[in-house]
C-alpha positions, 0 to 999 in steps of 0.5 A: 635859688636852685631853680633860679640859678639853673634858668639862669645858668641856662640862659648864660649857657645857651649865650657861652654856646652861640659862639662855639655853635659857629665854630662848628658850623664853620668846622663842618663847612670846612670839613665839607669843603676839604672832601675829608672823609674823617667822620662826622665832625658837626654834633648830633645834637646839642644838649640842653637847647631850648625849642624843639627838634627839627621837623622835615615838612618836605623830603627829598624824593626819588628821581632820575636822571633824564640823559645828561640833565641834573635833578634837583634834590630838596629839602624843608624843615622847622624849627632848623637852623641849618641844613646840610645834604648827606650822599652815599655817607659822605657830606655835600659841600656847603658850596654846592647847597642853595639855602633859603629862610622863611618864618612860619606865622602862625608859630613864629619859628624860622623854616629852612629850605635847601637845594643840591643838584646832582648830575649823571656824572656823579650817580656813574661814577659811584660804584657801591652796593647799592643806588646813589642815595642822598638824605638831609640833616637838620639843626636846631637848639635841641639837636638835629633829625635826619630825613629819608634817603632819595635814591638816585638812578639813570633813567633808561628804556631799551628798543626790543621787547622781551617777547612780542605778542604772536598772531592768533587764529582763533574760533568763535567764543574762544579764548586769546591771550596775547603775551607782551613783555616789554624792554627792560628800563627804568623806571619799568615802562607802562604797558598800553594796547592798541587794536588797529591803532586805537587804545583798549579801554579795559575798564568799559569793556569787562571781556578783556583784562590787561592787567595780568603781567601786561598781557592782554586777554579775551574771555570769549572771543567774538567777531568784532575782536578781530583785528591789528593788536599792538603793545605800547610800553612808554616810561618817563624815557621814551615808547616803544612800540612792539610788532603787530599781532594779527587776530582772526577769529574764524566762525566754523561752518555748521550743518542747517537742519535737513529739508523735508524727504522730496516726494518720490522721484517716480509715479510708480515702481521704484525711485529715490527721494532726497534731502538736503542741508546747507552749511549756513549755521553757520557759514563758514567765515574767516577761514572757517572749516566746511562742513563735515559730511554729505549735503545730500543723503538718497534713500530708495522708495517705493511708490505703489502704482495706480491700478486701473479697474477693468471689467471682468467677462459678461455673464450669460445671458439671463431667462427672458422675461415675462417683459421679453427681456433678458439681462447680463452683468459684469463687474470691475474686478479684473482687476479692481481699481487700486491705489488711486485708479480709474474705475472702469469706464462703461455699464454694469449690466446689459439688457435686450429684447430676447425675441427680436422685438417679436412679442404678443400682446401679453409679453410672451414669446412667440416661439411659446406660441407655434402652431402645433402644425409644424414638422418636427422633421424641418427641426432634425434637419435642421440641426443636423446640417449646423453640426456637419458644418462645425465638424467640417470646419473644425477638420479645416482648421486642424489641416491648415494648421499642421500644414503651415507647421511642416512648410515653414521656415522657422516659427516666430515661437522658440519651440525647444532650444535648438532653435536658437543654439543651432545656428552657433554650431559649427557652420560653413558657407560654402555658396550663396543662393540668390534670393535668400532673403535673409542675406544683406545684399542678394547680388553680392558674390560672397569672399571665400577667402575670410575664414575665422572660426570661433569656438567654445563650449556651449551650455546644453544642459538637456541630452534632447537638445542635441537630437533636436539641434541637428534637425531644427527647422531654422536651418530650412532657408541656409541649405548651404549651412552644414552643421557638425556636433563636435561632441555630444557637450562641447560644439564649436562656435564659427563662421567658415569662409564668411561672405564678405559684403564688399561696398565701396566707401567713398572718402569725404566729409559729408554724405554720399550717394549713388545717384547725382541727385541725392548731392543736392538735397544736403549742401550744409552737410559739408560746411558744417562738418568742416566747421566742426573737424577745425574744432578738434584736438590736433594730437592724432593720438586722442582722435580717430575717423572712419568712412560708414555706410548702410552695413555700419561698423565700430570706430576705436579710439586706441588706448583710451576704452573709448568706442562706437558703433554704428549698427547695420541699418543706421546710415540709409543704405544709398549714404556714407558718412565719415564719422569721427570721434575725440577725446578732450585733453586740456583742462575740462570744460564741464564745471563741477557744482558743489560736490559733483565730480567728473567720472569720465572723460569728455567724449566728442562723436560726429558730425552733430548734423548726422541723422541715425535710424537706429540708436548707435552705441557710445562706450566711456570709461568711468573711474567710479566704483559702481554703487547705487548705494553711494553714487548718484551718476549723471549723463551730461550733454554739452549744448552748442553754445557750450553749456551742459545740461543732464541727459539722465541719471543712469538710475532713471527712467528714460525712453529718450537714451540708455545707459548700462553702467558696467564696473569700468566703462558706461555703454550709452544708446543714443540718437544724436551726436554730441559731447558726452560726459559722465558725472558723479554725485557721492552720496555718502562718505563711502562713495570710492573713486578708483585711481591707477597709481603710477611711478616713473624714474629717469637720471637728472642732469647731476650724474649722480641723482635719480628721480621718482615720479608718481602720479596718481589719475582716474583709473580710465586708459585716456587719463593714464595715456596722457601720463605716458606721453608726458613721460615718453618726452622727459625720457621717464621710464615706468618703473612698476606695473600701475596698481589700483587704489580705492580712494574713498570720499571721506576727506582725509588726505593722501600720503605718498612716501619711499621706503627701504632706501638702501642706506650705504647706496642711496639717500634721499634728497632734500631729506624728505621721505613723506609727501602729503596731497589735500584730499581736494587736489585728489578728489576734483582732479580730472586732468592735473595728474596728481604728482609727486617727485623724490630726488634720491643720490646715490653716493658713487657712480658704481650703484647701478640699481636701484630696490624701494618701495613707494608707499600711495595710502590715503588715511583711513582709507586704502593703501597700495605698495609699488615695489621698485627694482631696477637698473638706472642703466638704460641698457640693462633697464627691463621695458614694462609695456604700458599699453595692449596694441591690439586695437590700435592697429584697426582703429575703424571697422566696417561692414559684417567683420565689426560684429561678433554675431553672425548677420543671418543668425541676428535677423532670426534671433531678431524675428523670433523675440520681437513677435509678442509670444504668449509664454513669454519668451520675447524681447524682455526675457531676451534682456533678463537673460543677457543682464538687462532688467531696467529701463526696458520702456526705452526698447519697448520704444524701438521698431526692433527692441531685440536688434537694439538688445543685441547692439547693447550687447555688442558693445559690451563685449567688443574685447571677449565676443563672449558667443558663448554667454549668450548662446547659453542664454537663448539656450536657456529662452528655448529650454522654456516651456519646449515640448519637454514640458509634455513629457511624461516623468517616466520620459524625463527620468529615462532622458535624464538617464541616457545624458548621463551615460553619454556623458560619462556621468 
């Protein structure tokens, strides 16, 4: 009864429910409806229901809103008898729900399924702790079941990125992390990348990762990855699209390994060999460094000379033979052959009938067989007539001898030393004797209205000397020459009342002649050399002329450490030229190869088409600090149709031309005119090119500021010229006396900066204290100067001077210090002479006043060392002394190797005529082997005592 009565009071109760089941829905409806927020007036659950409780087979899902477009929020469920959405806590209104009906067959129960819509306007207009959230309620008998809550957002994507990925330099197998943080939005946008518009597929490619907080990276980067990289970020809103980041990955050169050492330069003697590389592994690319260091290294070598064998002196002659013959020999001994040289060419031994083919039948000699008859007398008086005619011979011989010493001249042996010296004492012409073949030009009446004297200490180490000086037999032939010894040290060195030679110089521009005919014989001469004149540079200032004829002379080109000379005997003697010579100052024609730099400047001697008997002297000035060690120096040509080509290196070897490199200047001997140039190949990072440091100050057109200007040139007087004259036309004035600077080829750069402004007077204006010149702009600059402007202002116009230092240092390297104080007031500005004028004043010399050394002087010193002297004092021992001692092949070529000597020796001292050194040095020749060498030592010892009390010693 219990249990049936409770199936039955259930049935009758769910029946009594139905009813009120309605009037709650309708209740909640209304409630809805009306808006009222007074609490949840529909039931949680209904008690005692049969069936289930709801199952949510679809919830609502999170969604945004796109623009102004509404989303659509759904739910389903079973067993459900109604469905209602819930937003923010509050219910929706029955009005706004869209409710559908189904029945699922395979359970027979009904399934529900409700849409709302919800507009931008509603998620803008809540204002709570959190998103706009809507969730689903469900009923059925047993109760109702809640869903998820779906929030609600407003999607959105701004235009700018947070950070943009940056461009990136890169080397070969480095590391790229290109950063990308995307616009804010939501939902948070995707990021994708491009490279050159191109999508990267990070999954194919395991080198790059794209999935560390949306940058994008490369482990080991390669050359294929350089590249345009973009960051494309994209979410259900719209793209964005960020900069470009542009990525290169450079390759830095590397060295390839070094070639063989190249056989030595030279057969024999002492050469260099050489070794290269190249920056090929790898090369440089992509803005990749060069490589670092020298691509050629030099080392000296020394190959051993093939020594030719030669026969030493035939022994005497053996006994004769019972065959009536007797042999000598000789052997290949004198020397030997070495290293790889010739035997001696010829026979060993040497036979011959020792009776004048006068021989018995059993081979003995015939004088074994005389007839006992013969006089013994014939035989005494025989022998006694060939030894008087030996004594009387060697009587001859001796008297001939003695006598050609007493009569003559002077000897072509030096033999002591005031031979040599006395014809630098202290001398007078004071006639003329005709016919002193000595003399240039026998008719030619003498000036005695030129007087100069030079004098100076002469080195005479040997009290003999000065006995000897006074009587030297080399005054013989100048009986007009007067000696005068100063003191028994010091003498003076002079020419009193020199004879001038006075030839007149015909102008022109082309060969001269005394005779009608010789006009003939050269009629391209003139066109030729107009042609060539056109061609010069038009600054009168960097080109000079002069009119030579057969006495030669020396061209000059103010200024610039640039000079010719012409020896006496180059031009014949019937001719006259007008030489000229120049000085290229625009940007050079010569074009540096790889690390070879332009030393001097370019120099342009003619007329091209001149023919000289002797070589002439051309002197350039260098910038280079001399050292075999570090540079390689080269002496370069410009050919006609306007390409250079080497003449020499001035370390070899040659008998076409000569160079003597001295620290600033290059002395050349040469046989044809040209362009000439000299170049420099450093060999290792030491190699050091001298530069003049410069700084030159003028008002700007603001009253109030001044400007500082400093160059930095090749340390040669044509380069520093040019500086100057730009300088004089901007009204700059110099402001410090330039200073040298070392700068080495190690690549590293130079810094220039000013120092010790006064800081109440002045300030520097843009605030800039420090300039930084790449090391390439300094190293290869010729003709650019090197220039570096400061503009400093001074507060009021009552600051008149002006203190700084300019600080000119190359890192690790050298460092010069220019200290400037001076008045920016013209009047009271002190004037810093830029250049010496004493040359400019006489820029072509001709003729006897040209030369340091006396004519008659050089003809005897030229007949005595050109004559082979078995002591050795010759040409060559001429050179060692005056500091020549390579490439002497080249004098060993000339008809006059002293007279070429002595021009060498010309044109190195053209500014100090330095008579002395080299009277010292033929001092010290004659001093060789002289008669003191025969002296007893009780002699030397008694001489050496008297010097010394003479001397006060």
């Amino acid at each position: 009864m219990g249990r049936a009565g409770t199936a039955g009071g259930g049935a009758g109760g769910a029946s009594r429910w139905l009813p009120w089941l309605g009037l709650c829905f309708w209740t909640a409806g209304a409630a809805a409806a009306r808006g009222t927020d007074s609490g949840e007036v529909l039931p949680e659950s209904i008690p005692s229901a049969p069936g289930t409780l709801p199952h949510f087979i679809e919830e609502p899902d999170d969604a945004y809103i796109i623009k102004s477009n509404p989303i659509a929020l759904r739910c389903k469920a079973r067993p459900a008898m109604q469905i209602f959405f819930k937003c923010n806590g509050e219910w929706v209104h029955q009005n706004e729900h869209v409710s559908e009906e189904s029945l699922d067959e395979s359970s027979g129960l009904k399934v529900r399924e409700v849409f709302i819509n919800v507009t931008r306007q509603q998620v803008e207009d809540f204002h709570g702790p959190e998103d706009y959230w809507c969730q689903c309620v469900a009923w059925s008998h047993l109760g109702t079941s809640k869903s998820r809550k779906a929030s609600v957002r407003i999607a959105y994507l701004r235009k700018n990125f947070e950070q943009d990925p940056q461009g990136r330099e890169v080397p070969l197998e480095g590391m790229i992390v290109l950063h990308c943080r995307p616009p804010e939005g939501v939902p948070a946008a995707e990021v994708e990348w491009l490279k050159n518009e191109e999508p990267i597929d990070s999954e194919q490619d395991e080198n790059i990762d794209t999935r560390a907080d949306h940058n994008l990276i490369i482990r080991q980067a390669r050359l294929s990855d350089s590249g345009n990289y973009t960051c494309m970020a994209a979410n259900i809103v719209a793209k964005r699209r960020s900069l470009s980041a542009t990525v290169v990955v450079y390759v830095n050169g590397g060295w390839s390994s070094w070639t063989e050492w190249s056989a030595c330069n030279v057969r024999c003697g002492r050469g260099w060999q050489k070794r290269s590389r190249t920056c090929t592994n790898p090369a440089p690319l992509n803005g990749g460094a060069f490589c670092e260091g020298m691509s050629v290294q030099k080392i000296t070598c020394t190959s051993l000379c093939p020594v030719d064998g030669s026969w030493e002196v035939w022994s005497e002659w053996s006994v004769c033979s019972p065959e009536c013959e007797h042999l000598r020999i000789r052997e290949c001994t004198a020397p030997p052959p070495r290293n790889g040289g010739k035997f001696c060419e010829g026979l060993s031994q040497e036979s011959e009938n020792c009776t004048d083919g006068l021989c018995i039948l059993d081979k003995k000699p015939l004088h074994e067989i005389k007839p006992q008859s013969i006089e013994n007398a014939s035989d005494i008086a025989l022998y006694s007539g060939l030894g008087a005619a030996v004594v009387a011979v060697a009587v001859l011989v001796i008297g001939v001898t003695l006598y050609r010493r007493s009569q003559s001249d002077y000897g072509v042996d030096v033999i002591d030393s005031s031979a040599l010296t006395g014809g630098f004492q202290t001398f007078n012409f004071k006639t003329v004797r005709q016919g002193n073949s000595l003399l240039l030009n026998p008719s030619m009446q003498p000036d005695l209205t030129v007087s100069r004297t030079y004098s100076g200490p002469i080195c005479l180490q040997d009290p003999l000397d000065k006995e000897l000086m006074t009587e030297s037999s080399l005054f013989n032939p100048l009986s007009d020459i007067k000696v005068k010894v100063q003191s028994s040290f010091m003498v003076s060195l002079g020419v009193s009342e020199r004879a001038e030679y006075h030839g007149k110089n015909h102008s022109g521009t082309f060969p001269h002649g005394n005779n009608r005919s010789f006009m003939t014989v050269h009629p391209r001469n003139k066109t030729s050399y107009i042609q060539n004149l056109s061609s010069l540079p038009t600054r009168t200032e960097l080109r000079t002329t002069g009119v030579f004829g057969h006495l030669g002379g020396r061209l000059v080109m103010p200024n610039t450490g640039v000079s010719l000379l012409i020896p006496h005997g180059a031009i014949p003697e019937e001719n006259s030229w007008e030489i000229y010579m120049s000085i290229n100052q625009g940007e050079p024609s010569l074009q540096s190869d790889g690390s070879e730099v332009l030393l001097s400047p370019e120099v342009t001697c003619g007329p091209p088409d001149m023919i000289v008997t002797t070589p002439f002297a051309l002197t350039i000035p260098h910038c280079a600090d001399v050292s075999s060690e570090h540079w390689n120096i080269h002496l370069k040509k410009r050919t006609q149709q306007g390409r250079w080509e080497e003449v020499m290196s001035v370390e070899d070897e040659s008998t076409s031309c000569y160079c003597l490199l001295d620290p600033f200047a290059c002395h050349v001997l040469l046989d044809s005119f040209g362009t000439y140039a000299l170049t420099g190949e450093p060999i290792t990072d030491c190699a050091v090119k001298q530069l003049k440091v410069a700084v030159f100050g003028c008002m700007s057109c603001n009253s109030l500021d001044y400007n500082l200007r400093v160059y930095c040139v090749d340390n040669t007087p044509c380069a520093f010229q040019e500086v100057v004259s730009d300088e004089r036309h901007q009204g700059g004035q110099l402001l410090e006396e330039p200073k040298l600077l070392h700068f080495k080829g190690n690549t590293f750069s130079l810094q220039i900066s000013v120092l010790d402004i006064p800081p109440f007077l002045w300030r520097i204006k843009p605030f800039t204290a420090c300039q930084e010149v790449p090391f390439s702009r300094v190293w290869c600059s010729n003709r650019q100067p090197l220039h570096c402007a400061f503009s400093l202002e001074r507060y009021t116009p009552t600051t008149t001077q002006l203190s700084c230092k300019i600080c000119i240092r190359q890192l690790k390297g050298h460092e010069q210090i220019l200290q400037v104080q001076t008045s920016i007031l013209e009047s009271e500005r002190e004037t810093i002479t830029f250049f010496a004028q004493e040359e400019s004043t006489f820029p072509a010399q001709t003729g006897p006043k040209a030369f340091k050394i006396p004519y008659s002087i050089r003809q005897r010193i030229c007949a005595t060392f050109d004559t082979p002297n078995a002591k050795g004092k010759d040409w060559q021992m001429l050179a060692q002394k005056n500091s020549i001692n390579r490439n002497l092949s080249y004098f060993a070529t000339q008809s006059s190797p002293s007279a070429v000597i002595l021009n060498l020796w010309e044109a190195r001292h053209q500014h100090d005529g330095d008579l002395d050194s080299l009277a010292c040095a033929l001092e010290e020749i004659g001093r060789t082997h002289t008669k003191l060498s025969n002296m007893t030592e009780s002699q030397l010892e008694e001489a050496d005592f008297n010097y010394s009390r003479q001397n006060g010693l």
